[in-house]
N, C-alpha and C positions, 0 to 999 in steps of 0.2 A: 423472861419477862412474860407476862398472861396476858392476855388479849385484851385485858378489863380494867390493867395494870393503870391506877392513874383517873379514872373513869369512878364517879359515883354511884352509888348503887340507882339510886333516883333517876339516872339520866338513862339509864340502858331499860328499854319496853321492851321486857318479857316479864308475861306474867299473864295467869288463864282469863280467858275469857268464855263466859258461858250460856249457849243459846238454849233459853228457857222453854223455849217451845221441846223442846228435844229430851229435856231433866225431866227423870220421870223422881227424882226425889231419892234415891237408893243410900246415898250416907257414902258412897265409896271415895268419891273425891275428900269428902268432910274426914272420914275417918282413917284414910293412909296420911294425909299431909300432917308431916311433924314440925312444920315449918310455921303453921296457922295463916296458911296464908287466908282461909276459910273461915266463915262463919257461919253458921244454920239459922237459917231465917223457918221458924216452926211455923209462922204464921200462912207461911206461902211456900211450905216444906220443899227448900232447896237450899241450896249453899249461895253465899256471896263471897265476893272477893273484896274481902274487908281488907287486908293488909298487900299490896301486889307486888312492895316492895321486900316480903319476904319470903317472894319465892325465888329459888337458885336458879342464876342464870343456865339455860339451857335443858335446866330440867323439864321433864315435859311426861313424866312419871301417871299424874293421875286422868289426864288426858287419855294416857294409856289404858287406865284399867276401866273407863267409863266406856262400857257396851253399847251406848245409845250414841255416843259421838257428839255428846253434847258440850266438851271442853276443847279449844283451839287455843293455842301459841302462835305466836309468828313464826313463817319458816326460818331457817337457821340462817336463809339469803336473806330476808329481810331482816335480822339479826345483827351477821356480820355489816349490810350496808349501813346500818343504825350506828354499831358500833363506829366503821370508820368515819361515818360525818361527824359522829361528836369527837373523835379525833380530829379530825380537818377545823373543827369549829374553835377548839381549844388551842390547837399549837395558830391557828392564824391569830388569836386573840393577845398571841404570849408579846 
């Protein structure tokens, strides 16, 4: 059974967030995710996170590839804790 087993995609918060001060604009975040989690805002040349419900849980991919360190997840602990309250929240509901 998967950890997520049961679990909505909407209820579980992972997904990037991104400190603008830090984006220098470079397209890498925009242009690896196949997912769309992104969207390029030309106006104010950086990405937004137009869709955050489809980014895969626990991926943390372009986070990776941004040199400026301007992409953050929650850590995997604040993850897992996420996940087991909305279990705790669901099975006391049943």
């Amino acid at each position: 059974m998967s950890l997520f087993s049961g679990i909505s995609r909407e209820k579980i918060p992972w997904y990037p967030t991104i400190d603008y001060d830090k984006c220098t604009g470079c397209q890498e975040c925009f242009n690896f995710c196949r997912n769309k989690v992104f969207k390029w805002d030309d106006d104010n040349n950086h990405p937004i996170v137009s869709n955050p419900y489809n980014c895969v849980v626990g991926c943390s991919s372009c986070a990776n590839l941004c040199s400026n360190k301007a992409i953050k997840f929650p850590t995997r602990q604040q993850l897992l804790e996420s996940i087991n309250k909305i279990k705790q929240e669901t099975s006391s509901s049943r």
